[in-house]
Backbone as a printed PyTorch tensor [residue, N CA C, xyz], in Angstrom:
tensor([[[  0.8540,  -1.1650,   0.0000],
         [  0.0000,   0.0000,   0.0000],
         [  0.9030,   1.2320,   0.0000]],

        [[  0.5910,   2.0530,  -0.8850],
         [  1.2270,   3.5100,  -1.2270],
         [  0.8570,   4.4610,   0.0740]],

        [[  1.5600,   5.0860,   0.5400],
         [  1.3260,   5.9650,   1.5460],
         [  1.3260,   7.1870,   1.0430]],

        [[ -0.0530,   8.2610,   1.0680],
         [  0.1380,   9.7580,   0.3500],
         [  1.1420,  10.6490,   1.4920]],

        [[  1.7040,  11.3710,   0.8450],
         [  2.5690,  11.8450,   1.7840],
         [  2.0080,  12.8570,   2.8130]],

        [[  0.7870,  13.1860,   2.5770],
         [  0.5930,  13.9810,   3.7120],
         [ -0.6720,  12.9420,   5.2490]],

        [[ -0.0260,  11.5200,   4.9830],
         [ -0.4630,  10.3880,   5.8790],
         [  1.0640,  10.4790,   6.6020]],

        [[  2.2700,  10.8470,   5.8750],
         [  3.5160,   9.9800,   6.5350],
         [  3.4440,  10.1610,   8.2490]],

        [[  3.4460,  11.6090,   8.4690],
         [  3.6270,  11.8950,  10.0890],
         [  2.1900,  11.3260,  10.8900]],

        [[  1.1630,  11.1940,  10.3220],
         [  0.3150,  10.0820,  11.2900],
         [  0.8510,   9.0520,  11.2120]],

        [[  1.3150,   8.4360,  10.3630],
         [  1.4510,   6.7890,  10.3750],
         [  3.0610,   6.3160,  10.7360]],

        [[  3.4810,   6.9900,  10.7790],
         [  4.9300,   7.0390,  11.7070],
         [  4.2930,   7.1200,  13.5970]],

        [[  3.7530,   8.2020,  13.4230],
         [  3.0630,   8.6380,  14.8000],
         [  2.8890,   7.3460,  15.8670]],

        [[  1.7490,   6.5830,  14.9040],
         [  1.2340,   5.6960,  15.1180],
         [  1.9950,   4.4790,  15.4240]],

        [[  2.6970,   4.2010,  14.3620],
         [  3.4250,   3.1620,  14.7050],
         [  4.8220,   3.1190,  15.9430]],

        [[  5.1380,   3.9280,  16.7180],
         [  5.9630,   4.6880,  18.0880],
         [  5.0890,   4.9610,  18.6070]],

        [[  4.0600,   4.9690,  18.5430],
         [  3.2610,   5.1010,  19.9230],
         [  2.0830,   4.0770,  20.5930]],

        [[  3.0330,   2.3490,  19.6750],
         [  2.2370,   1.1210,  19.8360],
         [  2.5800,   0.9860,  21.4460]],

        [[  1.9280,   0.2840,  22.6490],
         [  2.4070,  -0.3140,  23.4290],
         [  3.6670,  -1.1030,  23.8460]],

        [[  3.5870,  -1.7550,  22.5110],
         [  5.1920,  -2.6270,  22.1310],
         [  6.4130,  -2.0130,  22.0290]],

        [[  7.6890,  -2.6150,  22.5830],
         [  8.5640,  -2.3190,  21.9830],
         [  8.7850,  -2.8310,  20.7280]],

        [[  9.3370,  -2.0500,  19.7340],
         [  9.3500,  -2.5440,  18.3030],
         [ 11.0710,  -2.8870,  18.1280]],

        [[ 11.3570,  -3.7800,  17.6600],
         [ 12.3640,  -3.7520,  16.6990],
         [ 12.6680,  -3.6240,  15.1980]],

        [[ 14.1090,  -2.8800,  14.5190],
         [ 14.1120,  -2.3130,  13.5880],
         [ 15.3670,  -2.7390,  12.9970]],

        [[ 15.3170,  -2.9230,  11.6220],
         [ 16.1980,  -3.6790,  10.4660],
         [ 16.3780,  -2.4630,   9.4410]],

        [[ 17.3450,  -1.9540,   8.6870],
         [ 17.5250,  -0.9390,   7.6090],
         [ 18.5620,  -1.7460,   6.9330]],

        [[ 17.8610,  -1.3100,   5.5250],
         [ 19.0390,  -1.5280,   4.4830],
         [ 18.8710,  -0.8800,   3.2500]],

        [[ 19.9530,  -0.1450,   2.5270],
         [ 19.6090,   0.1690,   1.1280],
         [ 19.9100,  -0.9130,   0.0140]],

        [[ 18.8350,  -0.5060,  -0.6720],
         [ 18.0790,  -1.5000,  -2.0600],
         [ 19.0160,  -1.1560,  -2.8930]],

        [[ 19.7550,  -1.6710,  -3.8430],
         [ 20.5020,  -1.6650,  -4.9060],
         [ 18.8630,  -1.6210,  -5.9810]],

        [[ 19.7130,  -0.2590,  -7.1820],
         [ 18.3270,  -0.3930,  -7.9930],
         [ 17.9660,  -1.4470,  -8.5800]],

        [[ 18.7780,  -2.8260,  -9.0540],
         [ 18.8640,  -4.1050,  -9.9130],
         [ 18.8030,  -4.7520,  -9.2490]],

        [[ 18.5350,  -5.2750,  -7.7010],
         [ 18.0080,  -5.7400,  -6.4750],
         [ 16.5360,  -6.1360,  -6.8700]],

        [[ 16.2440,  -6.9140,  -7.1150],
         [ 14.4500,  -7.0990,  -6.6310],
         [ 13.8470,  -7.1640,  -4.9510]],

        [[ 12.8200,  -6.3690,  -5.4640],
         [ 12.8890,  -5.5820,  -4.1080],
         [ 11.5840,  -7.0040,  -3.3660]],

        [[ 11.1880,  -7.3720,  -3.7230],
         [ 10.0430,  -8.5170,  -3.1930],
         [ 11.4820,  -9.7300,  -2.4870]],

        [[ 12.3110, -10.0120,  -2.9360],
         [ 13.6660, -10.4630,  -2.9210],
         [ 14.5520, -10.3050,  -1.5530]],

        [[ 14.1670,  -8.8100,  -1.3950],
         [ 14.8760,  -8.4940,  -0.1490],
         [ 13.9940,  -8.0670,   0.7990]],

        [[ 12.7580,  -7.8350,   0.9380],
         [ 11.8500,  -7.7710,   1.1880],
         [ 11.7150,  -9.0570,   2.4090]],

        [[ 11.7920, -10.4000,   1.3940],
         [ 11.3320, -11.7470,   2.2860],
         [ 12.8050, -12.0610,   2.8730]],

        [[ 13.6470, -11.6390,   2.5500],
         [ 15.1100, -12.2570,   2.8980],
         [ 14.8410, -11.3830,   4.4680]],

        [[ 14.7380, -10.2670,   4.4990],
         [ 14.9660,  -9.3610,   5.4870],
         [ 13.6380,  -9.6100,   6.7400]],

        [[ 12.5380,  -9.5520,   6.1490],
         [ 11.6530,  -9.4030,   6.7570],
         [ 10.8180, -10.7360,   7.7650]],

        [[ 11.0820, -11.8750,   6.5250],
         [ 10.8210, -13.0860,   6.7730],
         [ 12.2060, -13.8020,   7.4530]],

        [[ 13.1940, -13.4690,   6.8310],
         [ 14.0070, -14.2630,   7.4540],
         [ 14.6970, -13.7790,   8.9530]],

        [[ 16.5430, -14.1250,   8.1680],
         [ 17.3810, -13.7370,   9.5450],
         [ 18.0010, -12.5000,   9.2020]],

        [[ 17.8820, -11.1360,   9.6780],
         [ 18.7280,  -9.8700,   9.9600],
         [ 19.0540,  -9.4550,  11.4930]],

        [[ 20.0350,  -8.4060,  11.3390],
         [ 20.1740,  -7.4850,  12.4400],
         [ 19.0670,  -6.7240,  12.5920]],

        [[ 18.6520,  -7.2150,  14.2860],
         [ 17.7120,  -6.2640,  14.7060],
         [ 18.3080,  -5.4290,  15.6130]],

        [[ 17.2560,  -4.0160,  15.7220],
         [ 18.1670,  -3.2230,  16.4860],
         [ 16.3400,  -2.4770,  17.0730]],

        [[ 16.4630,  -1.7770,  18.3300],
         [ 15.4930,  -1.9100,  19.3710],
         [ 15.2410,  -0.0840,  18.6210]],

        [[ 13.9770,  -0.0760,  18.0720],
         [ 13.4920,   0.9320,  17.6540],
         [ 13.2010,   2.1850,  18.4790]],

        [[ 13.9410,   3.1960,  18.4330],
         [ 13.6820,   4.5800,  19.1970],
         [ 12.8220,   5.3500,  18.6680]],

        [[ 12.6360,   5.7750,  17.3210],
         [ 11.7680,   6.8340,  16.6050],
         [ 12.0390,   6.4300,  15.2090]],

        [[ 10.7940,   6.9990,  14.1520],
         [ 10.9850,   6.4620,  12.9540],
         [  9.7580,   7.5270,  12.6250]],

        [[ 10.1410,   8.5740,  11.5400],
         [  9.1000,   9.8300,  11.2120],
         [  9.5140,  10.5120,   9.9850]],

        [[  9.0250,  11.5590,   9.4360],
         [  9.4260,  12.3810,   8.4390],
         [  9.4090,  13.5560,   8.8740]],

        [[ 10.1940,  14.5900,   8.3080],
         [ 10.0970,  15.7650,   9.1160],
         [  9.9070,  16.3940,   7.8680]],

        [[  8.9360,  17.1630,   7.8770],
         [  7.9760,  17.8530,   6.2210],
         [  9.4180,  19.1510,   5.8650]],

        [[  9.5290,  19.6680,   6.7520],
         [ 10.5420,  21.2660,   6.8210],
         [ 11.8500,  20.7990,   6.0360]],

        [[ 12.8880,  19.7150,   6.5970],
         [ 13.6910,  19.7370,   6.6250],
         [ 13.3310,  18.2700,   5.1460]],

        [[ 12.2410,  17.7570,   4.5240],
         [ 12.4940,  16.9050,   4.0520],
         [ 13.1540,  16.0590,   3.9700]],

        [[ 13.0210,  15.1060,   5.2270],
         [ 13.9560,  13.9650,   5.7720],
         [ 13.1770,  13.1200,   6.3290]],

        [[ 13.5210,  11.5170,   6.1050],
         [ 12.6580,  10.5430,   6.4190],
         [ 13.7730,  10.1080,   7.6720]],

        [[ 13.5160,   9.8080,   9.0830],
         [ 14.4000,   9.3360,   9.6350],
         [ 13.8810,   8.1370,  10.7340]],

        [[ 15.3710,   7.4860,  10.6760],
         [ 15.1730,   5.9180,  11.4880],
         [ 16.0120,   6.0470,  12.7350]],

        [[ 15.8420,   6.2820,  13.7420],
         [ 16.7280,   6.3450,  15.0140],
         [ 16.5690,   4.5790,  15.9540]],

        [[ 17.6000,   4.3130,  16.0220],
         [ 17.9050,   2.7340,  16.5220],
         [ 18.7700,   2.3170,  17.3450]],

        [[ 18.7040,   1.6520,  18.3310],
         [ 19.8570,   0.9260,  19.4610],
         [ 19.3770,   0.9870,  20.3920]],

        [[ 20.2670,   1.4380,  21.5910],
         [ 20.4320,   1.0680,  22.9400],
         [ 18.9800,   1.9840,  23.5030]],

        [[ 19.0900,   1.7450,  24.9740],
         [ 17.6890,   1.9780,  25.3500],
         [ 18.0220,   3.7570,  25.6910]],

        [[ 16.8890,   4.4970,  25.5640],
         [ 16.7020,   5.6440,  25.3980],
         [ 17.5650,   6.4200,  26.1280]],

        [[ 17.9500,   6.4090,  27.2460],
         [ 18.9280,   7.2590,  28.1330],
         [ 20.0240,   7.1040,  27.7090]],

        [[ 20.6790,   6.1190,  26.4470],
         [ 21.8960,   6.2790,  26.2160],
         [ 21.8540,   6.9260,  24.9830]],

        [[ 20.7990,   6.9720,  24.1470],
         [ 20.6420,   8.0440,  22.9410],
         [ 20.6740,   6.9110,  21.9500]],

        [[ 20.6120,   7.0470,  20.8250],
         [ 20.0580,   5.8630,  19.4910],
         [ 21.6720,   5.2120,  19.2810]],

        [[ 21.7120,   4.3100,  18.8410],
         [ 22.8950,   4.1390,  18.4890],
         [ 23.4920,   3.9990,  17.0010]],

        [[ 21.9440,   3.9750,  16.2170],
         [ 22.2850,   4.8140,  15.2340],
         [ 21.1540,   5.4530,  14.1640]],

        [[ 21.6550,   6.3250,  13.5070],
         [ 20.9290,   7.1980,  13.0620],
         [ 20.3100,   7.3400,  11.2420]],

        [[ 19.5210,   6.6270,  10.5290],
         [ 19.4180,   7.0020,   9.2310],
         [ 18.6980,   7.8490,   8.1880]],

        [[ 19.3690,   8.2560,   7.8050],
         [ 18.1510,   9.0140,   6.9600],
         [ 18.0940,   8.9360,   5.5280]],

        [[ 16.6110,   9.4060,   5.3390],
         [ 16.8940,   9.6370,   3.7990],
         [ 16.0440,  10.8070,   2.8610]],

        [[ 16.6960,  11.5430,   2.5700],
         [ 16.8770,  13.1950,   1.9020],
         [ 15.9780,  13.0260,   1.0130]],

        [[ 14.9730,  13.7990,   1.0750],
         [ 14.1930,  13.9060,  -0.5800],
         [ 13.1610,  12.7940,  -0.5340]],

        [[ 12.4620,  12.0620,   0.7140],
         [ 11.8450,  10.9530,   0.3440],
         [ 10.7450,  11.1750,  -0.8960]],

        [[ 10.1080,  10.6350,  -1.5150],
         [  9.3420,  10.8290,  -2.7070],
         [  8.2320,   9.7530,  -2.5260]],

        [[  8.7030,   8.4450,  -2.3700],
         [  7.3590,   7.3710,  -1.8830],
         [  7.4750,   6.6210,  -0.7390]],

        [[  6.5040,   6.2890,  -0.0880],
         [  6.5800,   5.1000,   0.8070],
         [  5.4370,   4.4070,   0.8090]],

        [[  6.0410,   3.1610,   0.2930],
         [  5.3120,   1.4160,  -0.0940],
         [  5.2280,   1.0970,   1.7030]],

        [[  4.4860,   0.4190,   1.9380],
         [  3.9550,  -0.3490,   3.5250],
         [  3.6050,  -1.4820,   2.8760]],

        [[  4.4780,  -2.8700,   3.6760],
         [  3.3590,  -3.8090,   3.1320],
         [  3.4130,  -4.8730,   4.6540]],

        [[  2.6540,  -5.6630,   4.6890],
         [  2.9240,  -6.4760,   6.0700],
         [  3.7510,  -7.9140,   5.4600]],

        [[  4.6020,  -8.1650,   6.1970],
         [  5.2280,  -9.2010,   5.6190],
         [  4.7320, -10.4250,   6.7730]],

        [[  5.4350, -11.5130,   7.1250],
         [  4.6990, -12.8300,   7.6020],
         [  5.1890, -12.1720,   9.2040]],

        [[  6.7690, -12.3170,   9.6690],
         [  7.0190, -11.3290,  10.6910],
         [  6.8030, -10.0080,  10.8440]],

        [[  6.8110,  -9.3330,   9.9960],
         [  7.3650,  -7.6140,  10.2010],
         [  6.3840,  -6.9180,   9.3000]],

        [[  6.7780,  -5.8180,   9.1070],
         [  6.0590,  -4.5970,   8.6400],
         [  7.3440,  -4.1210,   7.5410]],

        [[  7.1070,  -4.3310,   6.6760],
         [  8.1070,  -3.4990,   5.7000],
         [  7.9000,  -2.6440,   5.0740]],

        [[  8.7640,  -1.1390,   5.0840],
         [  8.7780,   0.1610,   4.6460],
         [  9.5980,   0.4040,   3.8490]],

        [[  8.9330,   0.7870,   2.4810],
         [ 10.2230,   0.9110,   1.2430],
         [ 10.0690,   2.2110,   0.8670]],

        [[ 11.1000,   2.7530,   1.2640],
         [ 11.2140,   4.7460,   0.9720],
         [ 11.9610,   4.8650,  -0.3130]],

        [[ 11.5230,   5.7520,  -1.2150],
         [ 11.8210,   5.9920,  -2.3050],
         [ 12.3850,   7.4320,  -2.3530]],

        [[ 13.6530,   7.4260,  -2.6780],
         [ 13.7960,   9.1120,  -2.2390],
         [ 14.0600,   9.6030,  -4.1000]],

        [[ 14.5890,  11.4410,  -3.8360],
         [ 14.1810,  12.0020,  -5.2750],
         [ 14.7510,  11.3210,  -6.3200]],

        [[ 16.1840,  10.5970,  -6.3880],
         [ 17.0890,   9.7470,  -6.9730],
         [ 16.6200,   8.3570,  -7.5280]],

        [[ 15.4220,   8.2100,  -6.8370],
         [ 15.1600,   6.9390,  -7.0260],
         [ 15.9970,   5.4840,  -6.2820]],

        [[ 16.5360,   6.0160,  -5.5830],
         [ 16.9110,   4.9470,  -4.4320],
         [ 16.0970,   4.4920,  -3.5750]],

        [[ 16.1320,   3.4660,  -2.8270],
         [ 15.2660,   2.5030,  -2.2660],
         [ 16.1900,   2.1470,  -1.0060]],

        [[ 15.3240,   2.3870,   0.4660],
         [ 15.8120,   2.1900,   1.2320],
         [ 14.4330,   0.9080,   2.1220]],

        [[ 15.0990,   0.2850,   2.6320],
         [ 13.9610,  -1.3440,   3.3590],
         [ 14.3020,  -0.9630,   4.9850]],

        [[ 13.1520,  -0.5690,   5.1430],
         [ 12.9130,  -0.7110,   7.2790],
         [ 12.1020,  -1.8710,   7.3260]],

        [[ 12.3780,  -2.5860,   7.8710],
         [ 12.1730,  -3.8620,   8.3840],
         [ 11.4660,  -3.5050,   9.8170]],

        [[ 10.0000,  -3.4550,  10.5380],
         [  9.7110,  -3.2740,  12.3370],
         [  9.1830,  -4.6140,  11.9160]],

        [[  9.8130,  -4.9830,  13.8170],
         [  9.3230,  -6.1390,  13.7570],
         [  9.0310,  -6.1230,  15.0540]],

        [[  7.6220,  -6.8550,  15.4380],
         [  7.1330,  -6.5490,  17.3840],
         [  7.9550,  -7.6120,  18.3590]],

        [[  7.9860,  -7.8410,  19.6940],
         [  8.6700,  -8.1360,  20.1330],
         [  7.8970,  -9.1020,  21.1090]],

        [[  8.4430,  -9.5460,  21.6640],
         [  7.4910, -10.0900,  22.9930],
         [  7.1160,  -9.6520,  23.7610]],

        [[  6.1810,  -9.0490,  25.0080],
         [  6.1210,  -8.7530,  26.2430],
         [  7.2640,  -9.3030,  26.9150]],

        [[  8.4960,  -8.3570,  27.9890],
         [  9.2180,  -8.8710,  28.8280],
         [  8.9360, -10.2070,  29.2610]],

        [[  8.0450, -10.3740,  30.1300],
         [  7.4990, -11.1100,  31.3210],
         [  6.4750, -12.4730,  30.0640]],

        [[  6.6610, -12.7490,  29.0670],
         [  6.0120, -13.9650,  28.4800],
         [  6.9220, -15.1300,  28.3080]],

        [[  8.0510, -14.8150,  28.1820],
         [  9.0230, -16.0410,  28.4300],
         [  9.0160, -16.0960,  29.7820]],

        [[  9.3590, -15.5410,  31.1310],
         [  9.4860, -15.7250,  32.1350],
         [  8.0710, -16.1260,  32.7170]],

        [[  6.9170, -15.8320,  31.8600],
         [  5.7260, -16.2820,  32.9080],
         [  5.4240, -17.8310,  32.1230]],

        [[  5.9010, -17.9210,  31.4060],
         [  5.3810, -19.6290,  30.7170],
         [  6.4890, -20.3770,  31.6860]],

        [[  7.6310, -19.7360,  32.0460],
         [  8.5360, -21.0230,  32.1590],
         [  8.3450, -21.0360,  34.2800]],

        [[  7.4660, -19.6600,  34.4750],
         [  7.0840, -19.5450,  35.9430],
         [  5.3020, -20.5990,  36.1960]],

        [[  4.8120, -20.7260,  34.9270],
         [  3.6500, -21.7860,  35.3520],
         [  4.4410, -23.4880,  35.0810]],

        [[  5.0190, -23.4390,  34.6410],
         [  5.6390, -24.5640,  34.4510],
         [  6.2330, -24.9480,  35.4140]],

        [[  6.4740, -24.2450,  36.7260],
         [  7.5070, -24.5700,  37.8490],
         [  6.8070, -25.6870,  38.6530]],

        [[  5.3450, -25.1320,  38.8400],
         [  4.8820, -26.1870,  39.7100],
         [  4.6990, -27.8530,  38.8180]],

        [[  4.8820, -27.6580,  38.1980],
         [  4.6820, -28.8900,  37.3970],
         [  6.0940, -29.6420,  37.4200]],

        [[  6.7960, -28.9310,  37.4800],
         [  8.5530, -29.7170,  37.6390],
         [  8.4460, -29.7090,  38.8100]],

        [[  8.1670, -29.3080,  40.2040],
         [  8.7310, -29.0370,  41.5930],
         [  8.1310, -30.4920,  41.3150]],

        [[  6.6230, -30.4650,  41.8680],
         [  5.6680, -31.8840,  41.8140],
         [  6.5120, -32.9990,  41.4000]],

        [[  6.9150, -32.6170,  39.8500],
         [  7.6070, -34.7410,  39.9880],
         [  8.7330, -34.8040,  40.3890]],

        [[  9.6130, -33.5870,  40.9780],
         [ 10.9460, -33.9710,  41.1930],
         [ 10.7300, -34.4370,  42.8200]],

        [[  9.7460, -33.8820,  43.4720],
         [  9.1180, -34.5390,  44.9420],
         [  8.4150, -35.7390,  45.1430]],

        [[  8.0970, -36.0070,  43.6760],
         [  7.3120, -37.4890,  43.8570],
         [  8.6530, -38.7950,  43.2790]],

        [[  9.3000, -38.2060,  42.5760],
         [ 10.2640, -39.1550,  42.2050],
         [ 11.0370, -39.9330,  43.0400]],

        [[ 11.1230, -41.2140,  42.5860],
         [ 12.1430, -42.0500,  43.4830],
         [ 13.5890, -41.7420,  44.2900]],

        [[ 13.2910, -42.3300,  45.0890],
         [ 14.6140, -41.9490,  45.8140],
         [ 16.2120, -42.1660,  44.6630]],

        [[ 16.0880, -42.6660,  43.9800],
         [ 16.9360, -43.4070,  43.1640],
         [ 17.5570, -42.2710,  42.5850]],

        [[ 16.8600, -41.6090,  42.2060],
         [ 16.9510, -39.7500,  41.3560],
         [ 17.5810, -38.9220,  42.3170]],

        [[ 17.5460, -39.3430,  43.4650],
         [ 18.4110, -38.4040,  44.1930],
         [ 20.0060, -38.8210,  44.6770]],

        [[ 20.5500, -37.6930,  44.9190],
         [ 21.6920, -38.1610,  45.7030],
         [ 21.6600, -38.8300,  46.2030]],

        [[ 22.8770, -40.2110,  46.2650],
         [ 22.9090, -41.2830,  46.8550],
         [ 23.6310, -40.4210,  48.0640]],

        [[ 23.3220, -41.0260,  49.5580],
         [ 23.9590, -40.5710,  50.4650],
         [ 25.0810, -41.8200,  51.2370]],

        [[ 26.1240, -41.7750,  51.0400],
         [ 27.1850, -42.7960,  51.6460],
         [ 27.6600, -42.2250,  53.2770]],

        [[ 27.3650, -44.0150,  53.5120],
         [ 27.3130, -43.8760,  55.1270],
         [ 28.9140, -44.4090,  55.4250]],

        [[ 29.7880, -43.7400,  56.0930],
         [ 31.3140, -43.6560,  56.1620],
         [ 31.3160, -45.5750,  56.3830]],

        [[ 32.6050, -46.0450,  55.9440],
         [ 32.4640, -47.3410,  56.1110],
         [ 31.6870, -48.4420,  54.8610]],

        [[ 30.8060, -47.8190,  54.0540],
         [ 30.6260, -49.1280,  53.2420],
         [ 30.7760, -48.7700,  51.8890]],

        [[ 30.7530, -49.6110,  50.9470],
         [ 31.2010, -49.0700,  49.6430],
         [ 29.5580, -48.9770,  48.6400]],

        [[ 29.9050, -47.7640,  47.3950],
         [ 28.4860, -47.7240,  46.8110],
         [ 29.1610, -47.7920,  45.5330]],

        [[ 28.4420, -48.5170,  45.3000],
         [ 28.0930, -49.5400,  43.9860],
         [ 26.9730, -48.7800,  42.7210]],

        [[ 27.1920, -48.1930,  41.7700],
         [ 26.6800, -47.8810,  40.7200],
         [ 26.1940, -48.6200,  39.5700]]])
């Protein structure tokens, strides 16, 4: 889906001001690149992710920009832009959200967001699961436990 450009700063808006932390992938498109090509390589597959800070257009200064890295009090760790944007393609890919900026040159730049987990969903699956391991490791045979040797006789394995 084509984005008209006077949607870009809502739909940037929008997408930084999900609940989620987002993560974020950039790369520039070679023009003889097929872009559906890098698209699934990037989006679907395996890239560098990097923990999304801001991602907007700024109308004044005509600049599309991607700010990325470490967590906010240490400042982005890095910074991209691109001068002159002219289009932006949105499409949803199987993981991610892919953004293909077209600037005045006709270059092609790929943002890759991709959502993340809630902190606490790995730690709360593997925290209901506890009582279920405590239980058989208390019902299990003595056999499963440390053998305890009484000074004087020999143990046999």
């Amino acid at each position: 889906m084509e984005l008209a450009q006077r949607e870009w700063n809502d739909y940037f808006e929008r997408i930084t001001s999900e609940p989620r932390q987002l993560l974020v992938a950039i790369e520039s498109v070679g023009r003889h690149t097929p872009l559906e090509e890098r698209i699934s390589a990037m989006c679907d597959g395996v890239c560098t992710r990097h923990p999304l800070r801001s991602i907007g257009y700024e109308p004044h200064a005509d600049v599309f920009e991607v700010a990325a890295g470490l967590a906010a009090e240490h400042g982005a760790l890095l910074r991209f832009f691109v001068a002159e944007p002219r289009r932006i393609l949105v499409r949803e890919a199987t993981r991610a959200r892919a953004i293909v900026i077209t600037d005045a040159g006709g270059a092609q730049t790929l943002v890759c967001v991709f959502p993340t987990r809630p902190r606490g969903a790995l730690r709360s699956a593997a925290a209901a699961s506890r009582p279920a391991l405590t239980a058989r490791l208390r019902d299990a045979p003595v056999a499963l436990h440390a053998r305890v040797r009484t000074p004087g006789t020999t143990t046999h394995f």
